[in-house]
N, C-alpha and C positions, 0 to 999 in steps of 0.2 A: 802375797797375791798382787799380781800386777795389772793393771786396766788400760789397755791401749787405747787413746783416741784417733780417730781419724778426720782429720778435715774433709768437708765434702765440696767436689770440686765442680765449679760452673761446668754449665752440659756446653758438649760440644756446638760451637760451633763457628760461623766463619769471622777469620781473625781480620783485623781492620789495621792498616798498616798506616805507620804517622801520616803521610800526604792522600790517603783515601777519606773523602768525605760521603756521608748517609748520604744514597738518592735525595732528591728534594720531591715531594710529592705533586702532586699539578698545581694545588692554590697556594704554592709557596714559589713556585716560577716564574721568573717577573724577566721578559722580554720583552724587544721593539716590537711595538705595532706592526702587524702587515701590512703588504703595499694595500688590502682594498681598504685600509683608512685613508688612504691619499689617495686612492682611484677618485673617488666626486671632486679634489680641489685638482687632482691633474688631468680630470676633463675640460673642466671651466678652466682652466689656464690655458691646454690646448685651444680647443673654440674662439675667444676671444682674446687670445694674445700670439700666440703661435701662428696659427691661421691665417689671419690677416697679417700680419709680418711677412707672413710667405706671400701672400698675394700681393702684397705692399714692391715687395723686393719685386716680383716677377710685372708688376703693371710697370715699373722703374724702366725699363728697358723696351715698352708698350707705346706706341703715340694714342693718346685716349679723350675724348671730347664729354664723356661720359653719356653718346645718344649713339653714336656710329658703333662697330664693331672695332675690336681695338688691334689696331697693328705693328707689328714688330718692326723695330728702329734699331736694334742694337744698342750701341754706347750714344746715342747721338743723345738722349736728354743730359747725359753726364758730360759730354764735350759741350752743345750748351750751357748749362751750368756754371764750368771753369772760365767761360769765356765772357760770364754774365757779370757785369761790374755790380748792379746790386747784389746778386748774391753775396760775390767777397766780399763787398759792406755788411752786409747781414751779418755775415761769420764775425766779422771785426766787432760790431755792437751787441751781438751774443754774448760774446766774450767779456766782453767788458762787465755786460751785467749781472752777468755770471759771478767774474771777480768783484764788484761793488755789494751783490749780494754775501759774498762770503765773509769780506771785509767787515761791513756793516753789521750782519747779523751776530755772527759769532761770538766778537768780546761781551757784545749787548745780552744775548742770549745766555751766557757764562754766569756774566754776574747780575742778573736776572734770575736764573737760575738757583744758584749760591743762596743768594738770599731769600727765595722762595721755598729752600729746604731748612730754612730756621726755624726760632717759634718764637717769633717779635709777634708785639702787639700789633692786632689788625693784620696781620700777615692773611690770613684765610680771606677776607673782605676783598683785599685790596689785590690778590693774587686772581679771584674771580674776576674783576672789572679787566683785570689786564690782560685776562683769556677771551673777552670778548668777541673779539677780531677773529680768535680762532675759529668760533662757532660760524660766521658768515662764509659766504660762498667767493669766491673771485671775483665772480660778476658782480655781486652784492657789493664789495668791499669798494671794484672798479667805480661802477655807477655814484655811491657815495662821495668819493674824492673828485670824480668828474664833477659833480655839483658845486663840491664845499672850493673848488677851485676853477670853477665858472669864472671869468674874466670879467664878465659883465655882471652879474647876480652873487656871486660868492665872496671867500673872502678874499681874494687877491682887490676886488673892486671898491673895500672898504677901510684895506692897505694901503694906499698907492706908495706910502712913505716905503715900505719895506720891500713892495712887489713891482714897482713903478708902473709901467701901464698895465700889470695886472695878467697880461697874458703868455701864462708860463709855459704856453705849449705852442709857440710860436717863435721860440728857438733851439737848435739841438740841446744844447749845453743843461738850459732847465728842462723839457720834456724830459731828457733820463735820467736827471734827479729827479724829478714828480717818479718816474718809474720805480725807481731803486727806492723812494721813502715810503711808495705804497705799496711795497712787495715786502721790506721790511717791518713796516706797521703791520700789516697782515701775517707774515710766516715766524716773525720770532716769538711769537708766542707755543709757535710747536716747539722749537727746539729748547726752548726754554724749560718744559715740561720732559726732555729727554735729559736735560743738563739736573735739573731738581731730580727726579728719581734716582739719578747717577750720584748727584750731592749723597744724598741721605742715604747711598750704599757704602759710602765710606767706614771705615770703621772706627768708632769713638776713640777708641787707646791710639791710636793714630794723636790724637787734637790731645789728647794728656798726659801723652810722653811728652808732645813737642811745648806745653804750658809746662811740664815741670823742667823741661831745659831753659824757660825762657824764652820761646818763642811767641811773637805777638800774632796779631788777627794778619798782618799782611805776611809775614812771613810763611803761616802757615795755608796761607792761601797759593800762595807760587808756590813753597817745596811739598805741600802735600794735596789740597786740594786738584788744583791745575794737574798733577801726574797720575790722578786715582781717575782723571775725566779723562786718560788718551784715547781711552775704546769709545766714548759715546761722543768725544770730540771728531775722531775721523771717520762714524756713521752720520751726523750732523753734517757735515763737510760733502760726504757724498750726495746725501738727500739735497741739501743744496745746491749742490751742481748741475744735477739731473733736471730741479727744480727748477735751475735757470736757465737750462738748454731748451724746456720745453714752455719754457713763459706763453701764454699767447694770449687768453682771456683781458690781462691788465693792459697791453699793448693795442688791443680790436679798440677797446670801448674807451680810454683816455686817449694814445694820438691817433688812433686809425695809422701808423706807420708815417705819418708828420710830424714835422711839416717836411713835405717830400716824402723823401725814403728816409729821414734821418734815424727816425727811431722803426728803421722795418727790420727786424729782426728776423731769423731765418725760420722760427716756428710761423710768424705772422704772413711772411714771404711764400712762406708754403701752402698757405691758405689763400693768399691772392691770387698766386700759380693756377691754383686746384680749382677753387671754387667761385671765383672771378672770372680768370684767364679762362677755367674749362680746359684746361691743359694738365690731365691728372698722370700723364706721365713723367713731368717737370715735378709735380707736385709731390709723389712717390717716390721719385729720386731724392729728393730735400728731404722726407721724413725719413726714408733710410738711412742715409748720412747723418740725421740728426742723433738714430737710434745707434749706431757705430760707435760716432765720438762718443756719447754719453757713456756704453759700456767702456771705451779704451780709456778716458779718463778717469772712471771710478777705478777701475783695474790699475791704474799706476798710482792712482793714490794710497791702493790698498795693498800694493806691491812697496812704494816707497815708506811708506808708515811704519811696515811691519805688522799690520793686522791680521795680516794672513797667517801669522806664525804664532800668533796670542794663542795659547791654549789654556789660559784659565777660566775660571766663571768670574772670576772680584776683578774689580773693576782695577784697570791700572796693572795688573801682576800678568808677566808673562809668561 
């Protein structure tokens, strides 16, 4: 007597081929936002930055007193301009401050930074007092050094051995060092806080490979630190350009553009033109030229650097 068994066989049905994957059902679909998440920041960005940009550029070409009706001059604010000996000054001492800033802040702000991403004693205490300066305003920051550097009242006046008569803003040479130390004093403290979050994205086996080869604290600072900060070193570098193209708060209320024109810079120039002179078509020319160079120099530094071709998220890897 023989008993045949049969295996029972799965019910038909549709065969799933190696590269075919299960639908995903709706709460498992994980896609980009729609544009109406960015419709509210790309109205407020149109309104107040588009908009007048476009009316910026169109007054540029405008003679405008800001009471009469405004009339069409063509090129003529811009061939003025070119032919204006302070402006070219202005662009000259832009420049400078621009590069004095970058100078100045960056190795400061580096190893500011570095060290603000450790865990030394007091480090938390002493990282607050040094944020300070962040939290005030420009004008706040201005105002205060305009006092502590009062000629007559301040300390230059209780100096004289280091300051000699005391008044640092009564020759070029010191007004744009008073400039460049209180734009410094003021803004490294942000980049500083770009450089520490950057620190501390580093990653540890990084710093324990390079101690079990032998390398020390400075070593590992130039071949590992210094190349894991290139991304947040050439976003730094931009913000302060931008940052120094458009100075004009620290310039109004320490030299007022003295003595002379020496420290008139071309954002402060632009506000004399404007709102002085009452010549808002001069004045519109200047801040478009201003908004130009700023985008064509961050674009070549982001072009030269190689930041545009970074496709990682870690910091350093490209």
């Amino acid at each position: 007597m023989t008993t045949e068994t049969t295996s029972a066989r799965p019910a038909a049905g549709p065969r799933k081929g190696p590269g075919r994957r299960p639908p995903a059902s709706s709460a498992t679909k994980v896609g980009r936002p729609g544009f109406a998440w960015a419709l509210p920041a790309a109205v407020f960005f149109a309104l107040f930055a588009i908009v007048p940009l476009i009316m910026v550029a169109v007054l540029s070409f405008m003679s405008w007193d800001g009471i009469s009706p405004p009339e069409f001059v063509g090129t003529d604010n811009w061939s003025r301009l070119m032919d204006d000996p302070v402006m070219l000054k202005s662009i000259w001492l832009t420049l400078l401050l621009t590069v004095l800033g970058v100078v100045l802040q960056t190795p400061l702000s580096i190893v500011l930074g570095v060290w603000a991403a450790g865990y030394q004693r007091n480090r938390a205490v002493l990282s607050v007092i040094y944020f300070i300066p962040l939290l005030l305003s420009a004008t706040a920051v201005s105002v205060l050094w305009r006092a502590l550097l009062d000629p007559n009242f301040g300390i230059p006046a209780d100096a004289t051995w280091l300051f000699g008569d005391g008044n640092l803003f009564g020759e070029q040479a010191t007004a744009i060092g008073v400039l460049a130390f209180v734009s410094t004093w003021q803004f490294t403290p942000f980049h500083t806080l770009i450089y520490q979050g950057a620190a501390r994205a580093v990653p540890p086996v990084l710093y324990q490979a390079a101690e079990i080869d032998g390398a020390g604290r400075y070593r590992q600072f130039f071949h590992i630190t210094l190349p894991q900060l290139r991304n947040s070193m050439i976003t730094s570098m931009i913000l302060m350009i931008v940052g120094g193209l458009t100075t004009f708060e620290t310039v109004l209320i320490l030299t007022q553009g003295g003595p002379g024109t020496d420290t008139t810079i071309s954002a402060y120039y632009m506000y004399d033109k404007a709102f002085k002179g009452y010549d808002f078509g001069v004045g519109s020319a200047i801040a478009l030229a201003l908004v130009v160079a700023a985008t064509i120099i961050s674009l070549i530094v982001v072009r030269v650097s190689g930041y545009d071709k970074m496709r990682s998220t870690m910091e350093g890897v490209s």
